[in-house]
C-alpha positions as CSV (number, residue, x, y, z in Angstrom):
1,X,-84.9,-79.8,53.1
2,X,-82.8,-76.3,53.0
3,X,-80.4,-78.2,55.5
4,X,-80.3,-81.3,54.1
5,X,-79.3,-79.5,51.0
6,X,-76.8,-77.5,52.8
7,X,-75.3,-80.9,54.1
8,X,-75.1,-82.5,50.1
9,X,-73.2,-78.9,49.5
10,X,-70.6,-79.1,51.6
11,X,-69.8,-83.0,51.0
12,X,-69.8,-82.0,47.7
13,X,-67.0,-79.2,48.2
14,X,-65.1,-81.4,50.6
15,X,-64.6,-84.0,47.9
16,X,-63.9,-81.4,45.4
17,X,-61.3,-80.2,48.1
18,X,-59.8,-83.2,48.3
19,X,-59.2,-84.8,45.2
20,X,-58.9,-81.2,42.9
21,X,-56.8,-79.0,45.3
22,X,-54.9,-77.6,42.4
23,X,-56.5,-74.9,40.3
24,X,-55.1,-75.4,36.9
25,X,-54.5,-71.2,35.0
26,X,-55.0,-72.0,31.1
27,X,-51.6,-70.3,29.1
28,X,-51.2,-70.2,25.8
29,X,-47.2,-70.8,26.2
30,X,-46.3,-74.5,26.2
31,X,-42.7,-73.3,28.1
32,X,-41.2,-75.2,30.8
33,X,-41.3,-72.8,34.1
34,X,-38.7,-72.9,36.4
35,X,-39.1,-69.3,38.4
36,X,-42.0,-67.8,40.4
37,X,-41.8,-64.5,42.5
38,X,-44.2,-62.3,43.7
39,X,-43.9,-58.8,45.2
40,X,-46.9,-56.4,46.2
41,X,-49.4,-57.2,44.0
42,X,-47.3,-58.5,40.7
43,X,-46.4,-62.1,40.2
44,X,-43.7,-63.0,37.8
45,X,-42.5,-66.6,36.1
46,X,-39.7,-67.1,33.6
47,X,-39.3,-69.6,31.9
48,X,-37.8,-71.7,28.3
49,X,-37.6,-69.9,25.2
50,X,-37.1,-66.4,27.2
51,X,-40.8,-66.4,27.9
52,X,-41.9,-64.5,30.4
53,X,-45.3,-64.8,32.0
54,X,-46.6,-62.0,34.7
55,X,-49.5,-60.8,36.6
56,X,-50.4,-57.4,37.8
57,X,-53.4,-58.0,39.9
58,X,-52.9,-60.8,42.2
59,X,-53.0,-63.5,39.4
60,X,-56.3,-62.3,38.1
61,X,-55.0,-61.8,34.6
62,X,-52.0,-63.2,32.8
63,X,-50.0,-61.8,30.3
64,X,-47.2,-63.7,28.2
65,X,-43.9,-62.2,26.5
66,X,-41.0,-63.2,25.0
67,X,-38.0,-61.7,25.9
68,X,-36.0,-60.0,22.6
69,X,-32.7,-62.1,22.0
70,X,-33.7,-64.6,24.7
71,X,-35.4,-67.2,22.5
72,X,-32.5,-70.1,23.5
73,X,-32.2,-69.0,27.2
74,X,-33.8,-70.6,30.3
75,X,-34.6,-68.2,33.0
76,X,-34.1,-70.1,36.2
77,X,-34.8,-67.4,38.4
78,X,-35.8,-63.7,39.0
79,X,-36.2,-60.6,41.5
80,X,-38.5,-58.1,41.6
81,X,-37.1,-54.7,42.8
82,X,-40.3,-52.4,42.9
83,X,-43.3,-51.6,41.1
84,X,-41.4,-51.6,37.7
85,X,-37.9,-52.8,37.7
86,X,-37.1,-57.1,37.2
87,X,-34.5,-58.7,37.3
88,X,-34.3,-62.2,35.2
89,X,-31.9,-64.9,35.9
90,X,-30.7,-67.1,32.9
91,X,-29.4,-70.1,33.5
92,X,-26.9,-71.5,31.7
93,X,-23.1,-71.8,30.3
94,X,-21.5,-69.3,29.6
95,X,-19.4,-70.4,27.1
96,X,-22.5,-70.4,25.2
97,X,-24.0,-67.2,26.0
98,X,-26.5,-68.3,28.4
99,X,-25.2,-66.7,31.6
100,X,-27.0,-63.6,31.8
101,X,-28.9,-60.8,34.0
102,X,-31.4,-59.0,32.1
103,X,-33.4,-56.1,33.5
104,X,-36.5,-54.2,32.9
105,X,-37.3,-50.5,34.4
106,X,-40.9,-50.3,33.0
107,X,-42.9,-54.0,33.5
108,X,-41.1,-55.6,31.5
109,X,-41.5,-53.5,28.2
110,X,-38.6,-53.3,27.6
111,X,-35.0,-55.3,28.5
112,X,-31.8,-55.0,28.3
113,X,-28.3,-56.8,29.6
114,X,-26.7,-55.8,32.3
115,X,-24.2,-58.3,33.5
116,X,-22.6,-61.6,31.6
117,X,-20.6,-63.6,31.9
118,X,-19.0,-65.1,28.4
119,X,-16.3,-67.7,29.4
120,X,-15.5,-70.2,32.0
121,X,-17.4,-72.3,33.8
122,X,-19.8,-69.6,35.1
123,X,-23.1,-71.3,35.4
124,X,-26.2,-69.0,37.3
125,X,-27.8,-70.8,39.6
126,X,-29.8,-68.4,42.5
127,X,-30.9,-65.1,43.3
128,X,-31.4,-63.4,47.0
129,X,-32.8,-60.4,46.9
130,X,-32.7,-57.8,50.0
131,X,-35.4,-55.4,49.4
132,X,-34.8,-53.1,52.5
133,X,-30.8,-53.1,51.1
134,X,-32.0,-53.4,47.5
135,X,-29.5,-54.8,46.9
136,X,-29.3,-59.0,45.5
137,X,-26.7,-61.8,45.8
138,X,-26.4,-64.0,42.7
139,X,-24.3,-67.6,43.0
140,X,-23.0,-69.1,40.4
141,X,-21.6,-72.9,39.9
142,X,-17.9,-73.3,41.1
143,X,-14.8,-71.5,39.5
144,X,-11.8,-72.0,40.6
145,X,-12.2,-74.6,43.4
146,X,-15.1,-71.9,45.3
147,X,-18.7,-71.1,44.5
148,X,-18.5,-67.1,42.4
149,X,-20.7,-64.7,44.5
150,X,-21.3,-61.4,43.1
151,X,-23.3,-58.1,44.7
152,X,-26.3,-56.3,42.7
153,X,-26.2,-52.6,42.9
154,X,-29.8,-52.3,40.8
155,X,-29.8,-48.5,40.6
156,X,-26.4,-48.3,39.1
157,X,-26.9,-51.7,37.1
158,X,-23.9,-52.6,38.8
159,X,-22.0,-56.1,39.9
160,X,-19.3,-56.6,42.3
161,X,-17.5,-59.7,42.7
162,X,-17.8,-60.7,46.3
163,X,-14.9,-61.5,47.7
164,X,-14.7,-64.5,49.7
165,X,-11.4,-64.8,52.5
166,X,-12.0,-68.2,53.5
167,X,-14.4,-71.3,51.7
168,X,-14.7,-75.4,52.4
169,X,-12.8,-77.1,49.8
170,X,-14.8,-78.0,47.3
171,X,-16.2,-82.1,46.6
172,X,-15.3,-83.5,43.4
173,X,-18.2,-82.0,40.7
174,X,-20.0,-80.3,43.6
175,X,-22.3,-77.7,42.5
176,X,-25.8,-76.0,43.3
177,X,-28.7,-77.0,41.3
178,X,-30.7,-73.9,39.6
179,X,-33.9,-76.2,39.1
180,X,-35.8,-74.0,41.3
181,X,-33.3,-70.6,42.2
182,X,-33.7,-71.7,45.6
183,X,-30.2,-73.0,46.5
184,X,-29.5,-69.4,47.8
185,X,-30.9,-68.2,51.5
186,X,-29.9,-64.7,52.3
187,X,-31.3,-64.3,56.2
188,X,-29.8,-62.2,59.0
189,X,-27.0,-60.9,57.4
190,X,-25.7,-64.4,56.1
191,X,-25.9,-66.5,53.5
192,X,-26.5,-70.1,53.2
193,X,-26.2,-72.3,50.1
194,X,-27.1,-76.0,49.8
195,X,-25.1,-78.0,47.6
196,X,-25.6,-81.5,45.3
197,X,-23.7,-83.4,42.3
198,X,-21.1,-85.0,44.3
199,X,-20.6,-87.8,46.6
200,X,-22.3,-85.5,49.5
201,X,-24.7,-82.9,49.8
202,X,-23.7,-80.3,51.6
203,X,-25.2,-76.8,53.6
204,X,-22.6,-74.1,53.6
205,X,-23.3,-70.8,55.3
206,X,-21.2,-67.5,55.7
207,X,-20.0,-66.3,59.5
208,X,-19.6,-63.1,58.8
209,X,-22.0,-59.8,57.7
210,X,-19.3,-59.2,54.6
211,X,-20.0,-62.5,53.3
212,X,-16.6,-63.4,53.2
213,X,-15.6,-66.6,54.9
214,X,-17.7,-69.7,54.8
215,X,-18.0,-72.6,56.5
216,X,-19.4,-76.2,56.4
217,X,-23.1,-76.6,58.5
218,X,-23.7,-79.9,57.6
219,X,-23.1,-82.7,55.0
220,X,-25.2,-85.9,53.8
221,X,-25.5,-89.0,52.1
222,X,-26.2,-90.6,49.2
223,X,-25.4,-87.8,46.9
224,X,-24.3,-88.1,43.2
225,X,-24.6,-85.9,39.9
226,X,-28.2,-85.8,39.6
227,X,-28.8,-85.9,43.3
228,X,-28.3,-83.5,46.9
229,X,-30.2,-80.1,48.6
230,X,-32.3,-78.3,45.8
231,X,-34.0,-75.9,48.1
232,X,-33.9,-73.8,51.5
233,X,-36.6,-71.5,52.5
234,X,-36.8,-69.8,56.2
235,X,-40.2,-69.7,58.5
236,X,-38.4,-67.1,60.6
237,X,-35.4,-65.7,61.1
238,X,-34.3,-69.2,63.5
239,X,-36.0,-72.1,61.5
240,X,-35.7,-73.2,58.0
241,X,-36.0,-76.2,56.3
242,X,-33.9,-77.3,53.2
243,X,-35.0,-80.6,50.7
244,X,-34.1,-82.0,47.9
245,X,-33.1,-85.8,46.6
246,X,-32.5,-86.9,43.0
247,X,-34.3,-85.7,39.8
248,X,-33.5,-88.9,37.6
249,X,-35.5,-90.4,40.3
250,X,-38.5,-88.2,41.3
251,X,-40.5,-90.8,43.0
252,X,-38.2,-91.9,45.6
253,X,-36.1,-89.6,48.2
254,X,-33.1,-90.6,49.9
255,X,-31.8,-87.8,51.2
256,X,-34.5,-86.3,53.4
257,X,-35.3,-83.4,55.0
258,X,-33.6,-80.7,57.0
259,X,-34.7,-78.5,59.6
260,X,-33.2,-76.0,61.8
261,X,-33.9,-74.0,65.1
262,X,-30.9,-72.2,65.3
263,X,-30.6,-70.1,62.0
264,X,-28.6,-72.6,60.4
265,X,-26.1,-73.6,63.0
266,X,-26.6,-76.8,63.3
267,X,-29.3,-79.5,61.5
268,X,-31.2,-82.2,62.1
269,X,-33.2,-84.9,60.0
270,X,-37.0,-84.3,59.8
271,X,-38.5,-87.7,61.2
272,X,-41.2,-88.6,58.9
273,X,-40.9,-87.3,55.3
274,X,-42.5,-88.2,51.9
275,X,-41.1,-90.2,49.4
276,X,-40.4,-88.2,46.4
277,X,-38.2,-85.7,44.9
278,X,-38.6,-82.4,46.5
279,X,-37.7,-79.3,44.4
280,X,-39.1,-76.4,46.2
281,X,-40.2,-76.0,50.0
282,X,-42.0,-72.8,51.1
283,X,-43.8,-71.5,54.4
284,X,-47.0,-70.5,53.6
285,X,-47.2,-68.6,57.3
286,X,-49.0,-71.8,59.0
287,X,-48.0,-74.7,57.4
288,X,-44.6,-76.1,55.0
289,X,-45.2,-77.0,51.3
290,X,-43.1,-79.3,49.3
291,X,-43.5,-79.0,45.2
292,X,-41.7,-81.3,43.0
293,X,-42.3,-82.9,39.5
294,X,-43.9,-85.7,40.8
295,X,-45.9,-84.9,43.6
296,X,-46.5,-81.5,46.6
297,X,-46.9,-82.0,49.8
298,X,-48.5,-79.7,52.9
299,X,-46.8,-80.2,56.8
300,X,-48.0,-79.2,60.3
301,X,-45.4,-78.5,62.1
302,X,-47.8,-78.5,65.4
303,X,-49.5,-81.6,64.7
304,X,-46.4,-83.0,62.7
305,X,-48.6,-84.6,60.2
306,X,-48.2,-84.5,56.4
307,X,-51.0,-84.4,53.7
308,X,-50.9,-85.5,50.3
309,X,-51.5,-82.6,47.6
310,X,-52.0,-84.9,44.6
311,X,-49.5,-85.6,41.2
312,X,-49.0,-82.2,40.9
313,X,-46.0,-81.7,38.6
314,X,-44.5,-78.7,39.3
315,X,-40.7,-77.1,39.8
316,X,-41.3,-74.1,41.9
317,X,-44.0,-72.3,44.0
318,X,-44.6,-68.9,46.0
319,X,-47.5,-67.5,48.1
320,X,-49.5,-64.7,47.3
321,X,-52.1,-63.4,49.2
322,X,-54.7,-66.4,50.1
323,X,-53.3,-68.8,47.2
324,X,-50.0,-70.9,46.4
325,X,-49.0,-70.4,43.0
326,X,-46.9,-73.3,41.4
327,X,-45.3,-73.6,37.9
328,X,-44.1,-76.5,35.4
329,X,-43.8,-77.8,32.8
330,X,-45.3,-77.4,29.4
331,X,-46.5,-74.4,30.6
332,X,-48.3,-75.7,33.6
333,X,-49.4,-72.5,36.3
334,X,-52.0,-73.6,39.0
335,X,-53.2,-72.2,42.6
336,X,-54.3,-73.5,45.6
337,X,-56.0,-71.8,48.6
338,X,-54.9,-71.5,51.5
339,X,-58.4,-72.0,53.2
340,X,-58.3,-75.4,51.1
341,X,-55.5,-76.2,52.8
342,X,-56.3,-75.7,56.5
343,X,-59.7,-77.4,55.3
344,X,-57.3,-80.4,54.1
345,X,-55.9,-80.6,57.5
346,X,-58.8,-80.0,59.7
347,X,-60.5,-83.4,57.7
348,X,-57.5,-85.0,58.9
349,X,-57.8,-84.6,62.4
């Protein structure tokens, strides 16, 4: 009886593992989240309406605040420097006061401005963070026929223009998309940046440690305004993957996945991918994970199978300990575990 019990248990939580793998975190907020980071044991998420959302312990408890004279501003992306300095990213024109870096020195507290910019076509759309450096990278949409780089020196609340020797010429209304903040891959001493809006989507890296001339990796097609790469994420410090496709069209994807061996030398197409709109990828440290609006996605790169994580809705994810956390819209923050996952693919085989 005991095992026969044991046996109804386990169907039970194998059903429940398949069909539920998303563990949906009540907020109060109804913001649209864009930006998930984690460092040590805090996890932060900004998001519309200069809300902020953070956890101390892991993602054990929540705690929601609004930003002081951020109510219009999105924030796309963040950092976390230590234990009590953050970095947030708004994204946004400038000519309207939307491109901004604010930072907080004691868990968010407090904030304050520390960079701007008020006029042109400045549009923020990725932060790298170094923490071994502490030191960041933030890329902005194109000025001037090349894509605005600038250094963050945190403990002086400092930024540097980077300046760049040598660039590709840019495509007509090329730009990087800030959906996610994960245009930007800062790896080995070079940056690479995936690009979208015009009639090719494009992977441009950096050949040199100063991060001053830039080449093209790789280019693809279709592309158009509302399509190209979204997101770039490394497994190790030779393969990374980059995804994307169009977000007026999130159940469909044209353009594909990338991978590389060779830290971004040279590309090829992944040969089976799914068919939707991918705005974040991750490694989880086993397995790749696709997020978008429509649906997520996990991938064995051993077994080279996929498996389906549901309509999951969401525009960015990061790992923390044994879970995935992903974020959305209309204030939508759920996890996953990890041991779900591997269950998911061991039913599979």
């Amino acid at each position: 009886m005991k095992n026969r019990l044991l046996g109804i248990l386990c169907s039970l939580l194998l059903v429940h593992y398949t069909h539920a793998q998303w563990i949906n975190i009540p907020l109060q907020t109804k913001a649209s989240f864009r930006a998930i980071r984690n460092y040590n044991n805090q996890i932060w998420m900004g998001g519309t309406q200069g809300t902020v959302v953070y956890s101390l312990d892991g993602g054990k408890q929540w705690k929601e605040i609004q930003v002081p004279d951020a109510e219009k501003l999105d924030f796309r992306d963040l950092a976390i420097l230590n234990q009590k300095s953050i970095i947030l990213m708004s994204a946004g024109p400038a000519e309207k006061g939307a491109a901004k870096l604010f930072i907080s020195n004691d868990q968010g507290l407090n904030w304050k401005v520390f960079f701007e910019k008020k006029i042109g076509s400045y549009f923020f759309d990725a932060l790298a963070w170094n923490h071994s450096k502490n030191e960041g990278i933030l890329l902005s949409d194109p000025m001037n026929g090349r894509f605005p780089l600038f250094r963050i020196y945190p403990k002086d609340e400092l930024v540097k223009d980077v300046i760049l020797t040598s660039f590709p010429k840019l495509l007509t209304r090329e730009a990087a998309f800030a959906a996610s903040g994960s245009s930007l891959l800062w790896m080995n001493n070079h940056l690479i940046l995936v690009t979208g809006g015009a009639s090719k989507a494009r992977i441009i890296q950096s050949t040199d440690k100063q991060l001053s001339q830039f080449i093209e990796r790789y280019q693809a097609t279709p592309a158009d305004s509302s399509s190209g790469f979204f997101s770039i994420a490394a497994r190790d410090k030779k393969n990374y993957w980059v995804v994307g496709g169009n977000y007026l069209k999130t159940q469909e994807n044209k353009i594909g996945i990338l991978e590389t061996k060779d830290s971004g030398k040279t590309w090829q197409v992944l040969e089976n991918s799914p068919n939707f709109y991918m705005e974040k990828v991750i490694w989880t440290g086993k397995y790749w994970v696709v997020v978008g609006p429509f649906a997520s996605a996990a991938y064995n790169p051993k077994t080279k199978k996929w498996i389906s994580l549901g309509e999951s809705h969401f525009h960015n994810v990061t790992k923390f300990g044994e879970y995935l956390f992903a974020v959305g819209s209309k204030g939508n923050l759920a996890k996953l575990s990890l041991k779900v996952l591997e269950q998911l693919f061991l039913s599979k085989e």
